[in-house]
N, C-alpha and C positions, 0 to 999 in steps of 0.2 A: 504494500500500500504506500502510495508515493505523499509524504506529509507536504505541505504550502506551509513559507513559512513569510516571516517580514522581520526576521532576525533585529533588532535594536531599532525599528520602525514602527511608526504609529500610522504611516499612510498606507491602508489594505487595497489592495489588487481590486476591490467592490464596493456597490457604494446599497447603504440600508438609508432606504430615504425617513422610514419613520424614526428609527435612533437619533439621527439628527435633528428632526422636527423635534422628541422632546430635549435634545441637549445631551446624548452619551455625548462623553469623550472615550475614546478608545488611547490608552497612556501607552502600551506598550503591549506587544503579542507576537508570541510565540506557538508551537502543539502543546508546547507543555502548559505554557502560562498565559491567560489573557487580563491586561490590568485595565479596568477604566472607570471613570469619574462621575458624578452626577450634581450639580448644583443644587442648594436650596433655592429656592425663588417662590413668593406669592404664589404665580400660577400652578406650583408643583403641588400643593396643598391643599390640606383640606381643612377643617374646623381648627380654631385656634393656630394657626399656623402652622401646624403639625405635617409633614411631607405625606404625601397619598401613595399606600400600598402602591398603586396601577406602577405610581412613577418610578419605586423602589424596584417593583417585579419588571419594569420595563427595561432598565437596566442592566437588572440580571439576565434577562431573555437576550439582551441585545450582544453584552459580552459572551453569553456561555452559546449564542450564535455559531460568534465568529472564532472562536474555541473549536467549536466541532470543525466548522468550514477547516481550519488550519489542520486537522486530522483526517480529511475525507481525499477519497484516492482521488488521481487525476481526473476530473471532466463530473464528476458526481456532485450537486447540489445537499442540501439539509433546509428541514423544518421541523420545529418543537413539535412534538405530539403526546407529551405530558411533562408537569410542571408543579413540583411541591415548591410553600414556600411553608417557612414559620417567621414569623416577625418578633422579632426580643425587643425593640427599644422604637422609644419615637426619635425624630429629628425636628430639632426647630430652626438649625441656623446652619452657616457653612454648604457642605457638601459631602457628599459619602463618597465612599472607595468601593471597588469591587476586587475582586480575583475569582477567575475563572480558570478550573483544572478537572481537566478528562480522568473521569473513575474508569472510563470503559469505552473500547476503541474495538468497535465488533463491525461485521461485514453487513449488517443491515442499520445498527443501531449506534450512536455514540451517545453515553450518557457523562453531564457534566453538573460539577458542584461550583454552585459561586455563595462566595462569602460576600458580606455587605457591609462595611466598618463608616459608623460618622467620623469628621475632622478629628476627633479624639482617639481614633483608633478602636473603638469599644463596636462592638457585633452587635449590628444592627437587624440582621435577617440573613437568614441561607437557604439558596432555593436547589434545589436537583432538579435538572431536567433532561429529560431523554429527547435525543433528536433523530430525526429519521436518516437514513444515507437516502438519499435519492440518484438514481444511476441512471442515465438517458438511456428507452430503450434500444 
């Protein structure tokens, strides 16, 4: 299986039009590792300033993506087709971290864990999601 990689690179070979619309930054990515960023801001929010799940799991979806993409053979696509999260902490200010790393690199399925840290480094949610291989027929 041939990995894609963007060694010491934050510009990926593809472009996810909705991560952008909400604001990932994609910091660095690797197969092994994918790091990226998420702002607080008003619009991310929900009651009392508090950041909105959607935006937290959007995130995570969008990094543990392009995680699997960096582990998928030559010429083969991904899409999420399931998706836990748990949420430990709210965020009010700043911006979270993410890290995304591949549990499982299989010939149909790639499954990935991302972690979600606020500015302070404290663990704010971890989602596992499993991605499809999609292989052109």
């Amino acid at each position: 299986m041939g990995k894609r990689s963007t060694e010491g690179s934050v510009e990926l070979p593809f472009a996810m039009p909705f991560a952008d619309l909400v604001g990932v930054s994609i910091l660095s990515a690797t197969p092994e590792e994918v790091r990226g960023r998420l702002d607080w801001s008003p619009e991310r929010c929900t009651s009392l300033g508090l950041m909105h799940g959607a935006a937290l799991m959007a995130l995570a979806d969008s990094v543990g993506a392009v995680c699997a993409f960096l582990n998928l053979p030559e010429g083969a696509g991904t899409a999420t087709i399931e998706s836990k999260t748990n949420f430990f902490r709210a965020v009010r200010e700043g911006h979270v971290d993410s890290v995304s790393k591949p549990l499982h690199i299989g010939r149909t399925t790639i499954v990935v864990q991302t972690d979600i840290f606020d500015a302070a480094g404290r663990r704010v949610a971890q989602v596992t999601q499993t991605q499809a291989v999609l292989v052109p027929a």
